[in-house]
C-alpha positions as CSV (number, residue, x, y, z in Angstrom):
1,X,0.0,0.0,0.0
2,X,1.3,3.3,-0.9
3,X,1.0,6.4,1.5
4,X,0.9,10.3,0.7
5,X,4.0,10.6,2.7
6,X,6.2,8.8,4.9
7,X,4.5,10.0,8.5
8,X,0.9,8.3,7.4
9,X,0.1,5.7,9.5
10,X,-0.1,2.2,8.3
11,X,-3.7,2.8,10.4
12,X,-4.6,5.6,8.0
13,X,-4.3,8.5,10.8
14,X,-1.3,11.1,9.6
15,X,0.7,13.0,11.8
16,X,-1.2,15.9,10.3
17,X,-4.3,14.6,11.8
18,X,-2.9,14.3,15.0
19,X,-0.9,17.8,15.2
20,X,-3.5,19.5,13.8
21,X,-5.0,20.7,16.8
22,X,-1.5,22.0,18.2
23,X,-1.0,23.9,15.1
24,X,-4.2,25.6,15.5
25,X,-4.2,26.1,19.0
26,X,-0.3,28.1,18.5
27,X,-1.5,30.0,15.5
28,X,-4.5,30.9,17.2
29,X,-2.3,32.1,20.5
30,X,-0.2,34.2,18.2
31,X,-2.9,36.0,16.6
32,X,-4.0,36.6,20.6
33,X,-0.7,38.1,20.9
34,X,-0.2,39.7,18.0
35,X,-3.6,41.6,19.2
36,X,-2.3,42.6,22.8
37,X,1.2,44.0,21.3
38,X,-0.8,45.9,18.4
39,X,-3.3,47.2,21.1
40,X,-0.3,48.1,23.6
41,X,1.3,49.7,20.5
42,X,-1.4,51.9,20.1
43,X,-1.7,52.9,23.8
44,X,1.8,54.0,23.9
45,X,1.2,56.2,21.2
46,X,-1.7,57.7,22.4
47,X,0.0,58.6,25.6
48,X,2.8,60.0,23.7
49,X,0.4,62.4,22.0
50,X,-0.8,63.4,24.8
51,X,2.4,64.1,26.5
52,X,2.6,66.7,23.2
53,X,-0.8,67.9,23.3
54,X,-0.1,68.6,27.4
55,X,3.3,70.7,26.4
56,X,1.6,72.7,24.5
57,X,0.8,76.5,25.2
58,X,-3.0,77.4,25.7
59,X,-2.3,79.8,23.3
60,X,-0.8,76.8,20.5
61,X,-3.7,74.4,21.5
62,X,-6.2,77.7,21.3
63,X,-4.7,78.0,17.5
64,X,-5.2,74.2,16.9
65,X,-9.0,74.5,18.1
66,X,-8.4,72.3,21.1
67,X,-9.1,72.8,24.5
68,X,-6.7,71.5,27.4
69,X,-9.7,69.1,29.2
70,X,-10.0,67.6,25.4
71,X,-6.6,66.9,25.2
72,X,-7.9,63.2,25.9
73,X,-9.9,62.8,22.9
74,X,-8.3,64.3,20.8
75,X,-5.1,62.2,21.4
76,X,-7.0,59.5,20.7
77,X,-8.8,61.0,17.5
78,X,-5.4,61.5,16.2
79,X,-4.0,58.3,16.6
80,X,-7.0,55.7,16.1
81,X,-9.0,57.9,13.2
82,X,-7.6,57.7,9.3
83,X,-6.2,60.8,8.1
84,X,-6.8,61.5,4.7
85,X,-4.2,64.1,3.8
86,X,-5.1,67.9,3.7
């Protein structure tokens, strides 16, 4: 009898079958991961913004059209939202 490769199983159960579920289970902790570093990512650079926003005159932020208690939102708004150019 001739098998699709040399780990099938004389039984007819591949090693494919049977790490399968590892596989999945890794790739599916990576993605998990992959989603707390991009999340943490982002967080980091909303802080940062606001670390700029915050050392900024009131007369700068008064020019930009913010005001300091929407410092925030606006930190957040300039990260998280897609800027389409001017």
């Amino acid at each position: 009898m001739k098998y699709n490769n040399t780990l099938s199983a004389p039984h007819g159960f591949s090693f494919r079958d049977a790490t399968a579920p590892v596989v999945g289970a890794l790739g599916s902790a990576a993605g998990k991961v992959g989603n707390l570093l991009a999340r943490g990512v982002t967080q980091m650079q909303i802080s940062r913004m606001q670390s700029v926003l915050n050392n900024m005159t009131d007369d700068q932020l008064e020019r930009a059209g913010i005001k300091r208690n929407q410092i925030p939102q606006h930190a957040e708004a300039l990260v998280t939202e897609e800027y389409d150019g001017l």
